[in-house]
C-alpha positions as CSV (number, residue, x, y, z in Angstrom):
1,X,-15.3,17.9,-2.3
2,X,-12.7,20.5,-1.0
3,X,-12.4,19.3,2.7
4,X,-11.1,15.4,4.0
5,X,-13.7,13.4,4.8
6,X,-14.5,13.2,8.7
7,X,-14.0,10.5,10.3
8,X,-17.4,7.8,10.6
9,X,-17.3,7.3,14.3
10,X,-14.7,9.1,16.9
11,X,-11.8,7.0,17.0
12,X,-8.9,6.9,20.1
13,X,-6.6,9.8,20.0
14,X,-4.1,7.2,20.5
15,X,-5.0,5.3,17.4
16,X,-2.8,5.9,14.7
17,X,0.5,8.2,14.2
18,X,0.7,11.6,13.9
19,X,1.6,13.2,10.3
20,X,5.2,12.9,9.9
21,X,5.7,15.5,7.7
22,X,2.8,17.9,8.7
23,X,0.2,19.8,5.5
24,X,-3.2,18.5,5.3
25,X,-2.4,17.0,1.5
26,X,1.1,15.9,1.7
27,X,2.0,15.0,-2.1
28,X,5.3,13.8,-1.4
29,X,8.3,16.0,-2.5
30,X,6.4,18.8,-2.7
31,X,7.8,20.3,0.7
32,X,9.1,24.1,0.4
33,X,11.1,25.0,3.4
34,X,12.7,21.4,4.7
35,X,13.3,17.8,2.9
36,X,12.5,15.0,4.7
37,X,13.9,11.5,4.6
38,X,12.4,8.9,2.1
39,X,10.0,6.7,4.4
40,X,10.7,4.0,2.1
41,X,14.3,3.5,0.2
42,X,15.4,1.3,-2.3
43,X,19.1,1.9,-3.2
44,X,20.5,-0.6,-5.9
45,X,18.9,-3.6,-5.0
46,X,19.4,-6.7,-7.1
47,X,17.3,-10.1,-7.0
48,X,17.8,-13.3,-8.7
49,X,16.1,-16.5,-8.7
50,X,18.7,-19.1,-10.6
51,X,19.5,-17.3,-14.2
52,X,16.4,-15.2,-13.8
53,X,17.3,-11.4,-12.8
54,X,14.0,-9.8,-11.4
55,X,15.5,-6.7,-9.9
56,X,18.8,-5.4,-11.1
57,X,20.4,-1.9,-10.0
58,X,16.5,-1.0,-9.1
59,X,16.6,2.1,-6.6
60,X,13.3,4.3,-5.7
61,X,11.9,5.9,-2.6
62,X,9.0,6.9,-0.9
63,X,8.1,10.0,0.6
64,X,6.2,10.0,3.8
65,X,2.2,10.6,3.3
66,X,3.3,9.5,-1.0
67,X,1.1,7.0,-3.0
68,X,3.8,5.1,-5.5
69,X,2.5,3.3,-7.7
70,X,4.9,0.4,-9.4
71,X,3.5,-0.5,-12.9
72,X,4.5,-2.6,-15.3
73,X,3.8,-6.5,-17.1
74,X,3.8,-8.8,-15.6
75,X,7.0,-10.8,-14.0
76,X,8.6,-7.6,-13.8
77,X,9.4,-7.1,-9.8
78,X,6.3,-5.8,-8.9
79,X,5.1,-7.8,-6.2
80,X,8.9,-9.2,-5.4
81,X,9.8,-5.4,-4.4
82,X,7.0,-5.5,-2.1
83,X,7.9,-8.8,-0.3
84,X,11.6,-7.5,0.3
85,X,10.2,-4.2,1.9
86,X,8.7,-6.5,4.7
87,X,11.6,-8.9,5.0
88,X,10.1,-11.9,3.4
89,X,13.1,-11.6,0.7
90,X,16.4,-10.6,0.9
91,X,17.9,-8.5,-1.7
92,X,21.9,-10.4,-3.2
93,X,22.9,-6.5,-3.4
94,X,21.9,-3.5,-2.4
95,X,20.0,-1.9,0.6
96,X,16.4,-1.1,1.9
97,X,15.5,1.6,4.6
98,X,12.4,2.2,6.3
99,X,12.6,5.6,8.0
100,X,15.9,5.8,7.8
101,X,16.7,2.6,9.3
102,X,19.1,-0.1,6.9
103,X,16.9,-3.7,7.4
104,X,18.8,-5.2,5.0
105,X,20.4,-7.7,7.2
106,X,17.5,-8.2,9.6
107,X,16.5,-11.4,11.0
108,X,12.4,-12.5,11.2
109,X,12.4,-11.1,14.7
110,X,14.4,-7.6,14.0
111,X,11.7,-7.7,11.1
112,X,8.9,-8.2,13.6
113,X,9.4,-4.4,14.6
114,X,9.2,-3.3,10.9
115,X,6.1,-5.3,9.8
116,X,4.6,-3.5,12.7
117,X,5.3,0.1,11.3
118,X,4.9,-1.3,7.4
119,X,1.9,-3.8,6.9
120,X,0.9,-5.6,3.2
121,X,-2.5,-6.1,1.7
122,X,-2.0,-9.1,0.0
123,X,-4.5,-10.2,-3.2
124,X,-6.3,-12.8,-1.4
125,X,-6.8,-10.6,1.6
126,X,-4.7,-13.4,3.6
127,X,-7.5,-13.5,6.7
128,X,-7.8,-16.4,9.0
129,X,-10.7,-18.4,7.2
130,X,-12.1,-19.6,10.7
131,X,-12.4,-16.1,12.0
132,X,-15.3,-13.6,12.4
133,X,-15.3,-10.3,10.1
134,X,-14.9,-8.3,13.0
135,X,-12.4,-11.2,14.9
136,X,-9.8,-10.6,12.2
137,X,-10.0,-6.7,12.3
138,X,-9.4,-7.2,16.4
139,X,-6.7,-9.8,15.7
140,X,-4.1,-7.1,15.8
141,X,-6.0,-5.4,18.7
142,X,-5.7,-8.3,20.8
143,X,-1.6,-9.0,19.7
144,X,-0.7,-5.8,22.0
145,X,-2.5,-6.6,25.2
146,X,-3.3,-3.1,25.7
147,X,-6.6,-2.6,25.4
148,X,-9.5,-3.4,26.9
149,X,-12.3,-5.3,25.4
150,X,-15.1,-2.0,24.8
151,X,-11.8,-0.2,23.5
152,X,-10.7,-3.2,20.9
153,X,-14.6,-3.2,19.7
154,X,-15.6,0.3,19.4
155,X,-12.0,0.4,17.2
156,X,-13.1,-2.2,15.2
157,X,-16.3,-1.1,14.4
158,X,-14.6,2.5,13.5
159,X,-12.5,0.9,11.1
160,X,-15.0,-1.2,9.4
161,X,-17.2,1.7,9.2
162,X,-14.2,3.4,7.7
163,X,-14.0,0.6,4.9
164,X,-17.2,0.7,3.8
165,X,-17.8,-2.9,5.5
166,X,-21.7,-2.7,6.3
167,X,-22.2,-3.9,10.2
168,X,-24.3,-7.2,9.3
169,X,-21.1,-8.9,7.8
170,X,-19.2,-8.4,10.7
171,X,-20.0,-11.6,11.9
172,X,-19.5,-13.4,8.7
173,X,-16.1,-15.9,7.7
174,X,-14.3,-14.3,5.1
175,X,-15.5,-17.5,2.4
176,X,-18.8,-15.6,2.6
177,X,-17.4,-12.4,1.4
178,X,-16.7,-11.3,-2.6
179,X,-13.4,-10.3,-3.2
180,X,-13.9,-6.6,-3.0
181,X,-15.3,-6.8,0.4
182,X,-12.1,-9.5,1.4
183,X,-10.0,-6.3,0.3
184,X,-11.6,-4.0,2.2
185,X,-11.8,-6.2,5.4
186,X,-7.7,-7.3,4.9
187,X,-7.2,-2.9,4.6
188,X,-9.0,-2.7,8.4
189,X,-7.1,-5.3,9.8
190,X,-3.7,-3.9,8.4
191,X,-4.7,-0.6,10.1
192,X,-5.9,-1.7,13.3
193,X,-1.9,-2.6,13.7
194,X,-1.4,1.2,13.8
195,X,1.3,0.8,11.1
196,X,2.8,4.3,9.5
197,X,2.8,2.4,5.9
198,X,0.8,-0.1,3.3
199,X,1.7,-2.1,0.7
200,X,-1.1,-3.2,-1.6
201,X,-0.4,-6.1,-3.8
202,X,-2.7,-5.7,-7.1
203,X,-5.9,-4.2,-5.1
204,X,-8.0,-4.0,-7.9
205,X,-7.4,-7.7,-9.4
206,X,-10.6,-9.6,-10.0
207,X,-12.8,-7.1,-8.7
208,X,-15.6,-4.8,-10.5
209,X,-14.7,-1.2,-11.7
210,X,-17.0,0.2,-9.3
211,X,-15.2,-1.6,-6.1
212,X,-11.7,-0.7,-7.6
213,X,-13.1,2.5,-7.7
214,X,-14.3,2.4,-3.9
215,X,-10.5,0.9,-3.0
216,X,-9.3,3.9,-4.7
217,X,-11.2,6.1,-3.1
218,X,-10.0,4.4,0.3
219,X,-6.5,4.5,-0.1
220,X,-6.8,8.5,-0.6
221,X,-9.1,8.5,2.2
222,X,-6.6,6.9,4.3
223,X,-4.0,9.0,2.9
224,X,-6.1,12.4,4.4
225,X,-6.9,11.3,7.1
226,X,-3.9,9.7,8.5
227,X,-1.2,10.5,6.3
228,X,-0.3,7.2,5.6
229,X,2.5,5.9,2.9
230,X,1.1,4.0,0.5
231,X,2.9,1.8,-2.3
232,X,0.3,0.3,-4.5
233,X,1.4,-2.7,-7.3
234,X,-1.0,-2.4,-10.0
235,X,-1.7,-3.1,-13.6
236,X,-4.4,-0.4,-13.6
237,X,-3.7,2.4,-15.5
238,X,-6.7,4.6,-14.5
239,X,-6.4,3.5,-10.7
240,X,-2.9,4.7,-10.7
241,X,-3.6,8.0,-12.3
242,X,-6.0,8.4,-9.3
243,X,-3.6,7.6,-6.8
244,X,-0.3,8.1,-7.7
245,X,1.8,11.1,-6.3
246,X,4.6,9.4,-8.4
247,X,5.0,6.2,-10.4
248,X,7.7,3.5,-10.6
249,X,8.0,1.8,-14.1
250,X,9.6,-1.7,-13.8
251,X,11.0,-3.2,-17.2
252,X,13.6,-5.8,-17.8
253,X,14.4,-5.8,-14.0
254,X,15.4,-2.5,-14.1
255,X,13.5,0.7,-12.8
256,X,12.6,1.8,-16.1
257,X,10.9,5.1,-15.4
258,X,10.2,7.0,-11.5
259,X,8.5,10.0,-11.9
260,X,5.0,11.9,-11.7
261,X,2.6,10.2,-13.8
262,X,2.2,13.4,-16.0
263,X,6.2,12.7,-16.4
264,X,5.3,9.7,-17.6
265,X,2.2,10.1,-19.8
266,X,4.1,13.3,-21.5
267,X,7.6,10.8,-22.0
268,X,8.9,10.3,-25.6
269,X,10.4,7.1,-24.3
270,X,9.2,3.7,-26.8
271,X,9.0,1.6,-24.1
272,X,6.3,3.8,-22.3
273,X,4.4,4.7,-25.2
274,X,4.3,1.2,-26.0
275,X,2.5,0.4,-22.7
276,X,0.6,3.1,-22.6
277,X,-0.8,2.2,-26.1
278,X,-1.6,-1.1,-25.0
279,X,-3.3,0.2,-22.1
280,X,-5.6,2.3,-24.1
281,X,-6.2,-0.6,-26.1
282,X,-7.7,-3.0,-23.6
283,X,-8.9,-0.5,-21.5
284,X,-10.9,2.0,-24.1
285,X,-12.1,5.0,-23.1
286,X,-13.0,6.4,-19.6
C-alpha cells in the first residue's frame, strides 16, 4: 500500500493537532531545508533508587511525527524513562523538555498541562474496571466540557473504529476483554485526549504475534494519519524494526546505543551483537 489509510468514519476537524513539522511521512530527522526542535528531550538525566543507578548521563530526543523505540533487558530504564517524561518521576540530575518547554521542576498541576499534550499506554491498559468500552474512550471527552453528547459519541465510535475495536464490545467492562483488545481500547482513550504524543509501555507483552502485529500496524497508522510522536518500550525485536524511525539502546544505565535500527543491526559493538544474537535465538526466524 502506497497511500495512508483513510480515515474509518469522518472525524471533527477540530479533533486532533495539525502536523508539526508538515510531509506526509515525517521520519524524524530527515527534514532538508529547516531543523526542528526535539518534541521530546532527554539531556543528562540521572535516576537512582538507594545504591541502584537506573539512568546515569542518559540523553536522547525525539523528533516530532518519530517512533523511538528504547530496547534493552530488562531493569535497564526502559519503563522508568517513560514515567519521568509524564512527571510521575523526577530525574536527581539532568533535564527533560517537551516541545521546548524544561518540566523538570514541575509540580502535579504544572504537569497536568503536559500529560494533556503527552499521554502513556500503560501494559495493563489502566481503564476504569467499572466502566463501559465506549465510557472509557469518552472519559477524556467528557473531562473538557466542550462537547456535546452526539459530538463525544460519534468521536468515540471513530476512534474505536480506528482501533480495530468491533462495535458489539463497546458496551462491554474491560474484565471481559483479552489483553490485545485492553490495548487497543487504552490507545483510543489516550487519543480521544487530543494529545500530540504516546508512550507505550511494552505493547506487545502477553499478547499473540498476530495482535502485536495489528498494534504495530496501529501505531504507524496513527503516525500517518496524525503525525503523532511515538516512544514505544519494547523487548520486541521485529516490532521495533517495524516501527522504529530510530532506536535507543539502554545498558548499565547508560544510553548505550541511539541511532537508526540499520545503525544498529550493521554495529560491530559486543554488547549489541550480543543481544541481537540472543534475540535471534529465542525469536528464530521470521
Amino acid at each position: 500500500m502506497t497511500q495512508p489509510e483513510k480515515p474509518p468514519i469522518e472525524i471533527p476537524q477540530d479533533f486532533g493537532h495539525a502536523p508539526l513539522d508538515g510531509g506526509e511521512e515525517s521520519h524524524g530527522a530527515q527534514h532538508p531545508h529547516h531543523h526542528p526542535q526535539p518534541y521530546i528531550a532527554f539531556e543528562h538525566v540521572y535516576k537512582a533508587f538507594g545504591d541502584n543507578v537506573v539512568l546515569d548521563d542518559v540523553s536522547f530526543d525525539v523528533m516530532p511525527g518519530e517512533v523511538l523505540c528504547i530496547l534493552g533487558r530488562s531493569g535497564v530504564g526502559k519503563s522508568v524513562s517513560l514515567q519521568h517524561i509524564v512527571g510521575f518521576l523526577k530525574p536527581d540530575k539532568g533535564h527533560i523538555k517537551i516541545a521546548g518547554e524544561d518540566i523538570t521542576g514541575y509540580d502535579d498541576k504544572q504537569m497536568q498541562t503536559i500529560r494533556r499534550k503527552v499521554t502513556m499506554v500503560f501494559q495493563n491498559g489502566a481503564l476504569f474496571d467499572s466502566l463501559s468500552v465506549r465510557e472509557n474512550v469518552a472519559f477524556p471527552l467528557r473531562e473538557r466540557g466542550e462537547l456535546r453528547e452526539d459530538q463525544i459519541q460519534q468521536i468515540v465510535t471513530g476512534l474505536l473504529e480506528m482501533v480495530g475495536v468491533d462495535e458489539e464490545l463497546a458496551e462491554d467492562l474491560p474484565s471481559e476483554l483479552s489483553t490485545g483488545m485492553k490495548r487497543s481500547v487504552a490507545i483510543a482513550r489516550a487519543l480521544a485526549a487530543q494529545p500530540e504524543a504516546i508512550l507505550y509501555d511494552e505493547p506487545t507483552t502477553m499478547v499473540d504475534p498476530l495482535i502485536a502485529r495489528l498494534l504495530g500496524d496501529l501505531i504507524l497508522k496513527l503516525k500517518r494519519q496524525l503525525k503523532l510522536t511515538s516512544i514505544v518500550v519494547t523487548h520486541d525485536m521485529r516490532f521495533a524494526q517495524r516501527l522504529a524511525d530510530r532506536v535507543l539502546f539502554l545498558h548499565q544505565g547508560k544510553a548505550h546505543f541511539f541511532g537508526t535500527m540499520d545503525e544498529m543491526k550493521h554495529s560491530n559493538d559486543e554488547v549489541l551483537r550480543q543481544f541481537l544474537e540472543l534475540d535471534q535465538l529465542i525469536l528464530p526466524g521470521a
